[in-house]
TORTI-652031 format. One line per 2 residues: number of its first residue (from 1); for each residue x, y, z of N, C-alpha, C, O. Coordinates in Angstrom, 3 decimals. Atoms other than C-alpha are relative to their C-alpha. Example, Ala and Ser with C-alpha at 12.3 -4.5 7.8 and 13.67 -1.06 7.14 Angstrom:
# TORTI-652031
1) 0.890 -1.190 0.000 12.300 -4.500 7.800 0.900 1.200 0.000 1.936 1.181 0.665; -0.820 -1.190 -0.060 13.670 -1.060 7.140 -0.770 1.090 0.730 -0.261 2.198 0.899
//
This chain:
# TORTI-652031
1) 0.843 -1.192 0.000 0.000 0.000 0.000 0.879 1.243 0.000 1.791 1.114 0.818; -0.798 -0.656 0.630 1.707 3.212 -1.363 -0.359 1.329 1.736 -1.488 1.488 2.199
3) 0.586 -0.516 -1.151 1.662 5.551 1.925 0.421 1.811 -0.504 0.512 2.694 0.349; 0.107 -1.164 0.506 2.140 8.732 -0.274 -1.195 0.903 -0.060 -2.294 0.491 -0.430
5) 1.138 -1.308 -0.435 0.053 12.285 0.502 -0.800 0.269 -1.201 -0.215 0.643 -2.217; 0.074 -0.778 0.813 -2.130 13.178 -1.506 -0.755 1.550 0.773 -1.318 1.645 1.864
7) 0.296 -1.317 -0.482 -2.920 17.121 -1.303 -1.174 0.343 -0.615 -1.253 0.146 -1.828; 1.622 -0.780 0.841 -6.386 18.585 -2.335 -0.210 1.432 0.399 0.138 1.894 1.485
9) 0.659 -1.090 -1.008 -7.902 21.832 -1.970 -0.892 0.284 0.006 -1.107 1.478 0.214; 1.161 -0.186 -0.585 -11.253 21.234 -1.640 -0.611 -1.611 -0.541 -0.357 -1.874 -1.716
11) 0.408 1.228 0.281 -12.883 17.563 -1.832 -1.342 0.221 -1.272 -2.305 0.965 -1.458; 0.488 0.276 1.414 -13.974 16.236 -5.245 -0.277 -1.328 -0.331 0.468 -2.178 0.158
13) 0.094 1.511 0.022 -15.500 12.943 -6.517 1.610 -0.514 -0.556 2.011 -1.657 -0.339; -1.239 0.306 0.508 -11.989 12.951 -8.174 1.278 -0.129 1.095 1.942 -1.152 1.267
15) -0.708 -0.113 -1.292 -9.888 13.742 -5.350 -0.011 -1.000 1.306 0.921 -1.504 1.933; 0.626 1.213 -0.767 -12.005 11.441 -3.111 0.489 -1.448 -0.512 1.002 -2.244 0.275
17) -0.143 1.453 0.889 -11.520 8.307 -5.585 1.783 0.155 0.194 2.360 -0.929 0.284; -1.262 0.021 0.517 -7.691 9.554 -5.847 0.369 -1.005 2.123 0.883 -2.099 2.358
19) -0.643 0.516 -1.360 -7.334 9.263 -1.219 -0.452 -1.614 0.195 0.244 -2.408 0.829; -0.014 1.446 -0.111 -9.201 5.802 -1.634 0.984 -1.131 -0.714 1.341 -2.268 -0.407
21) -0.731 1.462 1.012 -7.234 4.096 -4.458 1.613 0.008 1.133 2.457 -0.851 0.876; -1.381 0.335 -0.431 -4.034 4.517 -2.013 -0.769 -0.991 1.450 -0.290 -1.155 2.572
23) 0.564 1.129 -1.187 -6.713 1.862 0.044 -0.460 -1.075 -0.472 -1.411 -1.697 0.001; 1.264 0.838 1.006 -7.543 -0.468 -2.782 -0.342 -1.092 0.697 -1.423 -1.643 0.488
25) 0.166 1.493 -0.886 -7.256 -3.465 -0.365 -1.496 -0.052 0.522 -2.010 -1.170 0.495; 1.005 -0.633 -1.136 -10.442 -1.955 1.710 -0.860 0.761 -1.205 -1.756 0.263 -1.887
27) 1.128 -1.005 1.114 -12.109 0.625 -0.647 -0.758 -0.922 -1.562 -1.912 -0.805 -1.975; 0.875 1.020 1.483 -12.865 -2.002 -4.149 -0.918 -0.782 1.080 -2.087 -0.476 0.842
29) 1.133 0.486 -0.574 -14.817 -4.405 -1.102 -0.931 0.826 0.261 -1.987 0.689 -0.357; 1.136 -0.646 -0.354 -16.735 -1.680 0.650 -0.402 0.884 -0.979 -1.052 1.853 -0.586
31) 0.175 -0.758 1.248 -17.111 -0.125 -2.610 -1.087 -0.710 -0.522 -2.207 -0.239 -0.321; 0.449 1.248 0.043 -18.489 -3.549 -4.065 -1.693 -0.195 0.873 -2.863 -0.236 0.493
33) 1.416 0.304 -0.812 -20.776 -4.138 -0.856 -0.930 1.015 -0.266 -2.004 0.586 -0.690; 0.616 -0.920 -0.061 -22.191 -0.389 -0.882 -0.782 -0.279 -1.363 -1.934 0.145 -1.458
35) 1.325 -0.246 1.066 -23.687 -1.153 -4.421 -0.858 -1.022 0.333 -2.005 -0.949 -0.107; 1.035 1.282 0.198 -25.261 -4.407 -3.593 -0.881 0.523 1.074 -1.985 0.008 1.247
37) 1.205 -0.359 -1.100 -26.933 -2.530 -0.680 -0.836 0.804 -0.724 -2.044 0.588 -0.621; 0.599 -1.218 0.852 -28.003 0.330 -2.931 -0.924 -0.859 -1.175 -1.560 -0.231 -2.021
39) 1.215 0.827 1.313 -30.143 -2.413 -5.388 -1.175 -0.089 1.197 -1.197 -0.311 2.408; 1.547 -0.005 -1.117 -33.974 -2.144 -4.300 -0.299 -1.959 0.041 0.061 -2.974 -0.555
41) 0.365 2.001 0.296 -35.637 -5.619 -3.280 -0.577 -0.302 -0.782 -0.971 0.541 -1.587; 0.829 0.872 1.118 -37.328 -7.957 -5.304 -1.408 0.978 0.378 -1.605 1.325 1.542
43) 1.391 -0.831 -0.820 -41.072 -5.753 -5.229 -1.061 -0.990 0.008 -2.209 -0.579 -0.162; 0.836 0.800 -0.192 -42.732 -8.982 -4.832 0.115 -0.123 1.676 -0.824 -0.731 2.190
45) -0.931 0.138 -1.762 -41.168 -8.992 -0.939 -0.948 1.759 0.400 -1.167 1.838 1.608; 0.035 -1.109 -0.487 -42.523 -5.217 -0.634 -1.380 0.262 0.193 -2.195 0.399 -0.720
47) 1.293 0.289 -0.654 -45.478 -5.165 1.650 -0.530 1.838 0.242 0.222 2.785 0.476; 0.202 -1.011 -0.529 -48.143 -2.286 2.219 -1.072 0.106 1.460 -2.102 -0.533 1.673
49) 0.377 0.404 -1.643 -49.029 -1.711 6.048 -1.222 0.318 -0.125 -1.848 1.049 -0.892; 1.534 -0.121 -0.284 -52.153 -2.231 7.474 -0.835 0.996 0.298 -1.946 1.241 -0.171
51) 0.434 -1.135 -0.513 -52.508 0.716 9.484 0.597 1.480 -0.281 0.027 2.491 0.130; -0.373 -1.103 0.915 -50.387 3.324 7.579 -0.335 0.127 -0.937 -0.046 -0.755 -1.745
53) 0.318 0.497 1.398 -51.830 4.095 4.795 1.167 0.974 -1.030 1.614 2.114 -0.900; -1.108 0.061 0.964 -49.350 3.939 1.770 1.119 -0.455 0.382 1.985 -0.782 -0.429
55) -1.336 0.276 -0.717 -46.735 3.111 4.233 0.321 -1.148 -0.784 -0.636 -1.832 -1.147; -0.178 1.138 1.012 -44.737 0.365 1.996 1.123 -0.484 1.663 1.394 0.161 2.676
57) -1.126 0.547 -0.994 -42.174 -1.875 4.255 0.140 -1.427 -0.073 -0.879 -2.111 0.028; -0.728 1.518 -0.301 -40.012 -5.450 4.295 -0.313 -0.862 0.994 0.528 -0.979 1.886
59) 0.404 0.808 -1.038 -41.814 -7.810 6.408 1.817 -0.568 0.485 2.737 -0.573 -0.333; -0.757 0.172 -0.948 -39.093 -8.967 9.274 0.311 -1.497 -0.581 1.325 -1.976 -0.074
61) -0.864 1.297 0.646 -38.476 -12.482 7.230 0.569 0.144 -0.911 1.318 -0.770 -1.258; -0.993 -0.499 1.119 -36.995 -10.785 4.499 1.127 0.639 0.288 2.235 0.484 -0.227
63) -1.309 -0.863 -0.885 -34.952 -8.408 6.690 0.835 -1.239 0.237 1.812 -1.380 -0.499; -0.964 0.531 -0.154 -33.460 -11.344 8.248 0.515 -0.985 -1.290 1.604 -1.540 -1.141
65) -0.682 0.792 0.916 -32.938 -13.328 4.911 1.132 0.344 -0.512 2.160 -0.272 -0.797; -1.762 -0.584 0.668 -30.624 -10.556 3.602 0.704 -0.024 0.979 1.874 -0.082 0.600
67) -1.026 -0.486 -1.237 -28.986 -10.077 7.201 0.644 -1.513 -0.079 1.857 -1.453 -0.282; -0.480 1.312 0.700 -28.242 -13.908 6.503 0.998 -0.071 -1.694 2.136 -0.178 -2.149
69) -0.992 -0.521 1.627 -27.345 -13.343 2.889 0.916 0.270 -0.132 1.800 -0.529 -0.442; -0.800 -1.115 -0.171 -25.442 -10.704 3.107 1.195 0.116 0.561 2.224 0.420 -0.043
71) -0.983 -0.465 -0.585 -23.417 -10.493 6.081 0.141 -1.547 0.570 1.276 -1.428 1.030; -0.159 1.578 -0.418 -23.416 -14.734 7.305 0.071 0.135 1.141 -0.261 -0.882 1.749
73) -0.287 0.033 -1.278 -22.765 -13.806 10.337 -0.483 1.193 0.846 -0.130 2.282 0.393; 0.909 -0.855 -0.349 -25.016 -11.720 12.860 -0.499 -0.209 1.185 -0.432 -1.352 1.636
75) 0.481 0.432 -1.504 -26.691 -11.167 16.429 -0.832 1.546 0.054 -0.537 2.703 -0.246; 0.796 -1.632 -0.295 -29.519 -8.693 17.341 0.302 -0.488 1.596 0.176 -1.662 1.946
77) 0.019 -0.342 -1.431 -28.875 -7.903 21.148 -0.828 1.411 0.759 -0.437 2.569 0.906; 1.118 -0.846 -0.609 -31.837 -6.178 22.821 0.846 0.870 1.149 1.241 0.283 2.157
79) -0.200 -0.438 -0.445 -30.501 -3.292 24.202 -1.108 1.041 1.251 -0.567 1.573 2.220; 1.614 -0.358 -0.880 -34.155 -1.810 26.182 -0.822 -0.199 -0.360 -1.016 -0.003 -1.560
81) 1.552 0.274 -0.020 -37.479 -2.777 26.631 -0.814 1.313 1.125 -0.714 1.432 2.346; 0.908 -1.247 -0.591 -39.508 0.111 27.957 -1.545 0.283 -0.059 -2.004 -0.184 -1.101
83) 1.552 -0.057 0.134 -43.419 0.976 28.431 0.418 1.552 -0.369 1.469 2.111 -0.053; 0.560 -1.325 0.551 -44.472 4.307 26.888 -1.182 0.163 0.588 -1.473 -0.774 1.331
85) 0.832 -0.221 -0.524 -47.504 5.802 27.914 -0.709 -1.006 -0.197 -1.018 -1.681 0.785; 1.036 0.763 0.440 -49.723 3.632 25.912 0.341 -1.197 -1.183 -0.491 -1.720 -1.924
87) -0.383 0.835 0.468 -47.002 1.225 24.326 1.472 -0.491 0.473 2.076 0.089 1.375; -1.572 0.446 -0.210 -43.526 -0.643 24.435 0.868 0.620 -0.832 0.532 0.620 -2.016
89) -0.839 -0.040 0.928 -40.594 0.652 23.008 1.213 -1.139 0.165 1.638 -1.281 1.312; -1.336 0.665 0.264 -37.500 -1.910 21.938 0.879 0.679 -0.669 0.724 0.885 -1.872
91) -1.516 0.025 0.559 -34.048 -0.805 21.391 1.226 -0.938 -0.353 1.740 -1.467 0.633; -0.502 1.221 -0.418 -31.697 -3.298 20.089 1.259 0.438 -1.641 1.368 1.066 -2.694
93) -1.436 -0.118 0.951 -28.528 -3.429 18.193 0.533 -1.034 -0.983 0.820 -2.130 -0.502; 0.027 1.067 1.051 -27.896 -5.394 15.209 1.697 0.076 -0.614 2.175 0.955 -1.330
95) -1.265 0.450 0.042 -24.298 -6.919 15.068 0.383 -0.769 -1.261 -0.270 -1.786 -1.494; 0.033 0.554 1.133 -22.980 -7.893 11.834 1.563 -0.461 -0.215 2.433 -0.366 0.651
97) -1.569 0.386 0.609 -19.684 -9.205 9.814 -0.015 0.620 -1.181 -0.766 0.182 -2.052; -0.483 -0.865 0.997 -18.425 -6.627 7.388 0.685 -1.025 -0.771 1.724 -1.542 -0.362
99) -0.915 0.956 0.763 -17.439 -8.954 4.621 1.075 0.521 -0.653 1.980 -0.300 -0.797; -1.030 -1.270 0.706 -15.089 -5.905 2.746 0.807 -0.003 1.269 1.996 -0.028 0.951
101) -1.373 -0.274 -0.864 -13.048 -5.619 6.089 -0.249 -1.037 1.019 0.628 -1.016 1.883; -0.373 1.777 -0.838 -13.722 -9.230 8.113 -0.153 1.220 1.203 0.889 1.392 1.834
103) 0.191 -0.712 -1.389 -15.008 -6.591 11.033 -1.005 -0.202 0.774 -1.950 0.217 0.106; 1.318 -0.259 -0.123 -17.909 -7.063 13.324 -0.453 1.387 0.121 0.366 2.072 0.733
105) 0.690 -1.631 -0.105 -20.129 -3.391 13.149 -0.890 -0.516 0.753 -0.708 -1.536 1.417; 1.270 -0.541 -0.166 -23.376 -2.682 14.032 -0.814 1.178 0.106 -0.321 2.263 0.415
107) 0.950 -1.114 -0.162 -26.360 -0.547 14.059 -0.895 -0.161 0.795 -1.270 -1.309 1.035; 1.477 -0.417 -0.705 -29.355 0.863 16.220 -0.624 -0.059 -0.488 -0.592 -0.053 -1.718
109) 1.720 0.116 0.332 -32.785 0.579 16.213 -1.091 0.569 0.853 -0.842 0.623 2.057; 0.874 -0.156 -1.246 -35.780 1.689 17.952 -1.378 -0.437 -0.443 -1.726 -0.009 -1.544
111) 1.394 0.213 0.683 -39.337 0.321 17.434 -1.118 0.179 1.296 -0.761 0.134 2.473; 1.410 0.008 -0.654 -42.857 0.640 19.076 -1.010 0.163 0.125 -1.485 1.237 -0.244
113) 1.581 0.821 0.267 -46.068 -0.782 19.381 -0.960 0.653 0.540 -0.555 1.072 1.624; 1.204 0.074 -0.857 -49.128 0.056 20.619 -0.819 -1.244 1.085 -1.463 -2.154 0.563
115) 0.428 0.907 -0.315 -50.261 -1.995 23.370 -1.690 -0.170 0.065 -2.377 0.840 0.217; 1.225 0.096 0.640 -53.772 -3.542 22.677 -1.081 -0.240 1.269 -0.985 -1.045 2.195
117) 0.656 -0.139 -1.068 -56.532 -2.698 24.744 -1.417 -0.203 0.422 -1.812 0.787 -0.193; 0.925 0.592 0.158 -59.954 -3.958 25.546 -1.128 0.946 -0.648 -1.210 2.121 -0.290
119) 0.733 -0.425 1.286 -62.599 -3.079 22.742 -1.015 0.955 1.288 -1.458 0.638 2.392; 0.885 -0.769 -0.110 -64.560 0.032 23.236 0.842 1.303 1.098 0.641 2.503 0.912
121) -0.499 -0.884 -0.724 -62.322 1.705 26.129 0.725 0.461 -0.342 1.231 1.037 0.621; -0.758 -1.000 0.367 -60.068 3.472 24.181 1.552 -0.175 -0.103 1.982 -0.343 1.038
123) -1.221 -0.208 -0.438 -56.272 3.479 23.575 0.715 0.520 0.985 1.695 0.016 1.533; -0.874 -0.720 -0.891 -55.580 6.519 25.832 -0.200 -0.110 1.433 0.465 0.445 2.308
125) 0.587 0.305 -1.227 -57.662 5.087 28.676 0.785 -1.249 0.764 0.190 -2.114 1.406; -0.660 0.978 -0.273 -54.655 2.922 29.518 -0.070 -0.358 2.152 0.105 0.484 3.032
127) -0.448 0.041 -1.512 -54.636 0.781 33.380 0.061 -0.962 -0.391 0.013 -1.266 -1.583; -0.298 1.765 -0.295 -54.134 -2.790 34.381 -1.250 -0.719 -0.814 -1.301 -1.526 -1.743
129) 1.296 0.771 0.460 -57.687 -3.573 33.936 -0.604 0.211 -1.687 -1.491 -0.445 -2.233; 0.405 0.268 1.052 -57.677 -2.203 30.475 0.825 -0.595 -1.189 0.637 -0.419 -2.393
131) -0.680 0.425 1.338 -55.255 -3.938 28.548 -0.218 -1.661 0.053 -0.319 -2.386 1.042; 0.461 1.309 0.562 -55.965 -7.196 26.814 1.031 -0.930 0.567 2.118 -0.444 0.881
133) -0.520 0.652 -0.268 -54.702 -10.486 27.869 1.384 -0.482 -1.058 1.209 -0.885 -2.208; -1.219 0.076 1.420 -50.978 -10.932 25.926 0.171 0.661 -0.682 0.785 0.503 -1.737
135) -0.668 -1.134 1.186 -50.923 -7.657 24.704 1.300 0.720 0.059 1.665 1.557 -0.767; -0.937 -0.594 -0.283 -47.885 -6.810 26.294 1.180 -0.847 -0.826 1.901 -0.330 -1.680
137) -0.421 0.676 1.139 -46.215 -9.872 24.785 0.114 0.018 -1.508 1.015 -0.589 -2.087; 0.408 0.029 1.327 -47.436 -9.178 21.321 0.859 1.366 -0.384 1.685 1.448 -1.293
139) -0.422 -1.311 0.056 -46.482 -5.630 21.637 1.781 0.455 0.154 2.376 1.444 -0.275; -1.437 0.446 0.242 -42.752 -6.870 22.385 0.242 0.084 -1.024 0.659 1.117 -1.548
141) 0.010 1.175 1.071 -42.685 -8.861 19.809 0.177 0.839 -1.286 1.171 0.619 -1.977; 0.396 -0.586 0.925 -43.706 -6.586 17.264 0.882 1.275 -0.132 1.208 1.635 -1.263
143) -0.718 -0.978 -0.866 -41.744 -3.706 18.971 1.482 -0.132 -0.534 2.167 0.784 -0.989; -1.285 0.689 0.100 -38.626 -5.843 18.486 -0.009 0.004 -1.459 0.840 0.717 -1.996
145) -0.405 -0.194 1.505 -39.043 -6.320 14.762 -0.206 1.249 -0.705 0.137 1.272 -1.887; 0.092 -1.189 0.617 -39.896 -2.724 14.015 1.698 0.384 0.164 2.283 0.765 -0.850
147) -1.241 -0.272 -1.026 -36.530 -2.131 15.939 0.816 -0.446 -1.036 1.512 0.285 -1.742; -1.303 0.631 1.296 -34.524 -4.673 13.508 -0.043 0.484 -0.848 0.967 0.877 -1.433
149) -0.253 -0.408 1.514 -35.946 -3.543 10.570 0.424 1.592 -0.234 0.665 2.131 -1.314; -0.238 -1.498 -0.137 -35.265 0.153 11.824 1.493 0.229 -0.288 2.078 1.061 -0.981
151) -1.703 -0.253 0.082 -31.593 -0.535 12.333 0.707 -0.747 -0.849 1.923 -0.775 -0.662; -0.283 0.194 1.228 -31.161 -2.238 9.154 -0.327 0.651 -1.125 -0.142 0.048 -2.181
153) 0.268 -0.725 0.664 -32.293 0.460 7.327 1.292 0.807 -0.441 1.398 1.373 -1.529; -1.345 -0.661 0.151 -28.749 1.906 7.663 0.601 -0.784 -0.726 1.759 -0.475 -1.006
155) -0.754 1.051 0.682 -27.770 -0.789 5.879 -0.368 0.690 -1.901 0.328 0.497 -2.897; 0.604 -0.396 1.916 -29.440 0.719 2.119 -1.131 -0.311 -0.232 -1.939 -0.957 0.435
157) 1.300 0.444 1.229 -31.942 0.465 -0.377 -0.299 -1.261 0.339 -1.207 -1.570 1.111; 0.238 1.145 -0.363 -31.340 -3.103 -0.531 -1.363 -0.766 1.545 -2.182 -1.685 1.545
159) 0.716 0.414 -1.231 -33.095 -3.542 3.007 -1.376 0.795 0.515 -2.024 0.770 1.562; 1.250 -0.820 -0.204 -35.844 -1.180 2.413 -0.218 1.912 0.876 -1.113 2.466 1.514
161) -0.271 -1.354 -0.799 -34.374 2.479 3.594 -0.710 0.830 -0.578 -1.254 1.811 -0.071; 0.484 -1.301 0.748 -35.614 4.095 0.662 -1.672 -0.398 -0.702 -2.138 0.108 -1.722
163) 1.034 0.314 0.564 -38.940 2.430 0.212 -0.930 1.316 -0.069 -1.453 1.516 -1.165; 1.212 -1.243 -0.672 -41.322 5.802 1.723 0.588 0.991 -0.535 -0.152 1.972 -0.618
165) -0.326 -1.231 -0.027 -38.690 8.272 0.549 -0.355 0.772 -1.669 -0.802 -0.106 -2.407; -0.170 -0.778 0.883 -38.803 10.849 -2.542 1.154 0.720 -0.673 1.979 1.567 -0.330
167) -1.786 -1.212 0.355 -36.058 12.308 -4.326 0.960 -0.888 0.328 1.862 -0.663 1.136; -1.411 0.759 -0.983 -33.871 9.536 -3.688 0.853 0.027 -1.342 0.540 -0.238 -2.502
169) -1.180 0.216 1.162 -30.381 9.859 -5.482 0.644 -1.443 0.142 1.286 -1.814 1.125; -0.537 0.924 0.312 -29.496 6.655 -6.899 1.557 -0.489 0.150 2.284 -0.225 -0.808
171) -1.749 0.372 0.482 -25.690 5.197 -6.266 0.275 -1.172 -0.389 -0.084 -2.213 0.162; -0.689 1.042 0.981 -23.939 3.113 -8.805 1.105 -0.343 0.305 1.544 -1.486 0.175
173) -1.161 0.411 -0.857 -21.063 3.343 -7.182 1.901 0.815 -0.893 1.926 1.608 -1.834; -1.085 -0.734 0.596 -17.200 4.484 -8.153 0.308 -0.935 -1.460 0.620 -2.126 -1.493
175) -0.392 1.506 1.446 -16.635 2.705 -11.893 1.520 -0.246 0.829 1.817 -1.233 1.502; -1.693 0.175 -0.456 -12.422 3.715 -10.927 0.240 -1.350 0.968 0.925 -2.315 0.629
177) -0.260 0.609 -0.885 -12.745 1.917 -7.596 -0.332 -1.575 -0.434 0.485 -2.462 -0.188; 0.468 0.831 0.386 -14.878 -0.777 -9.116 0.695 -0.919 -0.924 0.238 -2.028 -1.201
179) -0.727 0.115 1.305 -12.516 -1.418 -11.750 1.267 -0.998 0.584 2.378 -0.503 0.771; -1.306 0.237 -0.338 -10.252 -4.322 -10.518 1.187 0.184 -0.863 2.258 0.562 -0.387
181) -0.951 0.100 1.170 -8.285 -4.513 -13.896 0.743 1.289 0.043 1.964 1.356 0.178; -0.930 -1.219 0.065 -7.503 -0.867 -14.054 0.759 0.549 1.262 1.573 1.437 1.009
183) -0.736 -0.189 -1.189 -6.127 -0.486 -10.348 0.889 -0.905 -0.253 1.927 -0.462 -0.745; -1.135 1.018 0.116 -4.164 -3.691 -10.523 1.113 0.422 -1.123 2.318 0.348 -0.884
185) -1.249 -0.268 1.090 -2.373 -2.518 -14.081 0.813 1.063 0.765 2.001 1.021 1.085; -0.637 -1.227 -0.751 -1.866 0.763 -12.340 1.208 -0.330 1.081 2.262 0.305 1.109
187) -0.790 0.357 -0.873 -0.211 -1.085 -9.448 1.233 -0.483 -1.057 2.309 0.101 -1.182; -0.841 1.609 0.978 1.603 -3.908 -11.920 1.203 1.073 -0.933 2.411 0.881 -0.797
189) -0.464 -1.716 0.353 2.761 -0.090 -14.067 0.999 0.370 0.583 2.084 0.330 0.003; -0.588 -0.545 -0.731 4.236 1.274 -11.469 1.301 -1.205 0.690 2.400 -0.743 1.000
191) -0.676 0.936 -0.684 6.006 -1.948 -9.970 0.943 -0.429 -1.367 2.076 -0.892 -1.231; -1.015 0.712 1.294 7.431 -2.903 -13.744 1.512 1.411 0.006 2.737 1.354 0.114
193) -0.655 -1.211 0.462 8.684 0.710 -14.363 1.002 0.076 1.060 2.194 0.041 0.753; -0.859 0.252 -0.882 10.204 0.627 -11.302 1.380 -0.767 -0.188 2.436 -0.137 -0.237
195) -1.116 0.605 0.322 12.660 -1.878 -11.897 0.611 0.007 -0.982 1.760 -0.434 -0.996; -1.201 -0.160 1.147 13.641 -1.008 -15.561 0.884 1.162 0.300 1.890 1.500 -0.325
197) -0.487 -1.360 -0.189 14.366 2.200 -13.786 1.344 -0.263 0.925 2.288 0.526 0.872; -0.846 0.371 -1.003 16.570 0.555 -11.121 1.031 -1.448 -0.990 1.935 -2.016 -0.377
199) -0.588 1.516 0.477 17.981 -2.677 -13.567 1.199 0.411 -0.708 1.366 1.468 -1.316; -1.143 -0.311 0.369 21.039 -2.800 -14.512 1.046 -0.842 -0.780 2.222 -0.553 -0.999
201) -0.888 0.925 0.210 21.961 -6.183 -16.045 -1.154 -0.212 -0.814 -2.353 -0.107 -0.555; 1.048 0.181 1.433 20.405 -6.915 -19.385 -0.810 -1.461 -0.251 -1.869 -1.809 -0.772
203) 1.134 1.685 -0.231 19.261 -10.514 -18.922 -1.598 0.401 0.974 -2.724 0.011 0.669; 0.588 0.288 -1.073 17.353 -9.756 -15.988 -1.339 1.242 -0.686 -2.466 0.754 -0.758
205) 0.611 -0.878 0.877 15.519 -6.463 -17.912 -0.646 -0.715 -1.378 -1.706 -0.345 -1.881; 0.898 0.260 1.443 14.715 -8.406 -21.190 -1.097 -1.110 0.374 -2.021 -1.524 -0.327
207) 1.241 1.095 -0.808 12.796 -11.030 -18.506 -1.424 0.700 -0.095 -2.379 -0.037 -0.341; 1.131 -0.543 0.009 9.979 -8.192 -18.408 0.063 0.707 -1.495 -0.405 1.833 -1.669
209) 0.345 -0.479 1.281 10.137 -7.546 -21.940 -1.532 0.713 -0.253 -2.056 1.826 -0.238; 1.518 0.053 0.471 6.629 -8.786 -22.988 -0.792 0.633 1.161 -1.629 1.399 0.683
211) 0.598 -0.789 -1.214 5.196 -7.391 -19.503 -0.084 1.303 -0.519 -1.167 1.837 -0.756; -0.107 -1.673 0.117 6.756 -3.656 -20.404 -1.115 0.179 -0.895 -2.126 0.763 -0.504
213) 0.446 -0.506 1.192 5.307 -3.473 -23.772 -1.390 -0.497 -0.089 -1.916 -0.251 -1.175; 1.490 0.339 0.078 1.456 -5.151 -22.804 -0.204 1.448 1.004 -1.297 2.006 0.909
215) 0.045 -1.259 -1.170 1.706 -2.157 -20.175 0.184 1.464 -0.397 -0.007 2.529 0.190; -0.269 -1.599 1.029 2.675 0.510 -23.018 1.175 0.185 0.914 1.238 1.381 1.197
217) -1.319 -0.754 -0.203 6.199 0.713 -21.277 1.076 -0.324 -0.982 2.251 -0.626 -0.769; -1.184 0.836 1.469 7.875 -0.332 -24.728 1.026 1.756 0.290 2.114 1.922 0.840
219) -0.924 -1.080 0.104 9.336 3.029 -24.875 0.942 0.225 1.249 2.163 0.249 1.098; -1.371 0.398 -1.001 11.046 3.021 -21.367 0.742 -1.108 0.217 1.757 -1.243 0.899
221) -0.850 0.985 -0.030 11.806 -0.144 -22.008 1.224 0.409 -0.990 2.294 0.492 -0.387; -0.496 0.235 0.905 13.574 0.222 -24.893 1.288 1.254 0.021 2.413 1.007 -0.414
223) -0.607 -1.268 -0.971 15.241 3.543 -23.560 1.434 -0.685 0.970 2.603 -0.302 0.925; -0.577 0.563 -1.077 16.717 1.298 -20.763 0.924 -0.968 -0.646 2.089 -1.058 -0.258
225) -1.031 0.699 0.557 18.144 -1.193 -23.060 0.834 0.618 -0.711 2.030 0.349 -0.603; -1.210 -0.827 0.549 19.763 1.160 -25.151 1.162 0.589 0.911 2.317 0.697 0.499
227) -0.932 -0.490 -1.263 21.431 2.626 -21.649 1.127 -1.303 0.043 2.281 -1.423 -0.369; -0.941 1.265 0.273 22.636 -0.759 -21.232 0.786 -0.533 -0.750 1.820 -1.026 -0.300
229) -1.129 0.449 1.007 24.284 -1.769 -24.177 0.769 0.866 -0.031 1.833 0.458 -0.497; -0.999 -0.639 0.415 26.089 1.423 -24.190 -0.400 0.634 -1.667 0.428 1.299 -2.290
//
């Protein structure tokens, strides 16, 4: 990895692409992953809620299929369970494996329910005696997967971030970064040139002949052998 500065004076998609490629190890994966998050789901998977109306959203077996998919490796850990006036909230943290850097992350969440209350007395008329048998359970439950699918939303498109929104700008991603062939020559370039620049014994120089000249370094090659022979 080349640990040379680069200088800017004011950040540019060009400039930007220039401080990553001195990370290609790291930047082509999370480069890579970021588009596959940025593809919408299948819209056969894309459900519209019962009680929102238009609200669109990823039922909680699809969430975890990609969190499976995706990252293989994973743990939601319920970070609070709480009553609200007249529901539960769940907080809970969704632990993943960064496949681009072999890291575990994670993200937050928060979800919550309404707890369900016996017919005719009202939501806001909440006591002991008026909430339904197992509505507190249910209201978990439900609480908890709003929660996952909340804090997989940070995850992209892919997982349903941008289902409700407007105006959403599309990313395709960096072609440059994307581009293993043209980073690698670039590297392979720089590593040939190098040594006709440093070689000094003509056997060992006409070994990267065919290399120089698939690389367009025919001309420093050929430069270099003329040095050599004298």
């Amino acid at each position: 990895m080349s640990n040379e500065i680069v200088k800017i004076d004011k950040p540019t998609k060009t400039t930007i692409t220039s401080l990553f490629k001195q990370l290609t190890d790291v930047a082509i994966p999370l480069e890579q992953l970021n588009v596959i998050l940025s593809t919408p789901p299948p819209t056969q998977w894309i459900k519209i809620h019962p009680y929102i109306k238009n609200h669109k959203y990823l039922p909680i077996d699809k969430v975890e299929y990609l969190l499976r998919s995706c990252f293989k490796k994973f743990q939601i850990e319920v970070k609070e369970v709480k009553q609200l006036f007249n529901a539960i909230q769940v907080t809970v943290r969704v632990h993943y494996l960064n496949p681009a850097t072999n890291e575990m992350m994670f993200h937050d969440g928060v979800g919550a329910w309404d707890l369900q209350t016996s017919a005719g007395s009202g939501a806001l008329k909440l006591d002991l005696s008026n909430i339904n048998i197992g509505a507190v359970p249910m209201a978990t439950g439900i609480a908890k997967s709003v929660a996952i699918k909340d804090a997989c939303d940070h995850f992209g498109t892919l997982f349903g971030a941008n289902l409700n929104r407007k105006d959403v700008q599309n990313f395709e991603g960096n072609a440059e970064l994307l581009s293993y062939d043209k980073i690698n020559d670039e590297k392979e370039s720089k590593r040939v040139l190098d040594f006709i620049t440093s070689c000094s014994d003509l056997k060992l120089l006409q070994g990267v002949k065919s290399t120089a000249i698939a690389l367009g370094l025919q001309k420093e090659y050929e430069a270099k052998e003329a040095q050599i022979n004298g």
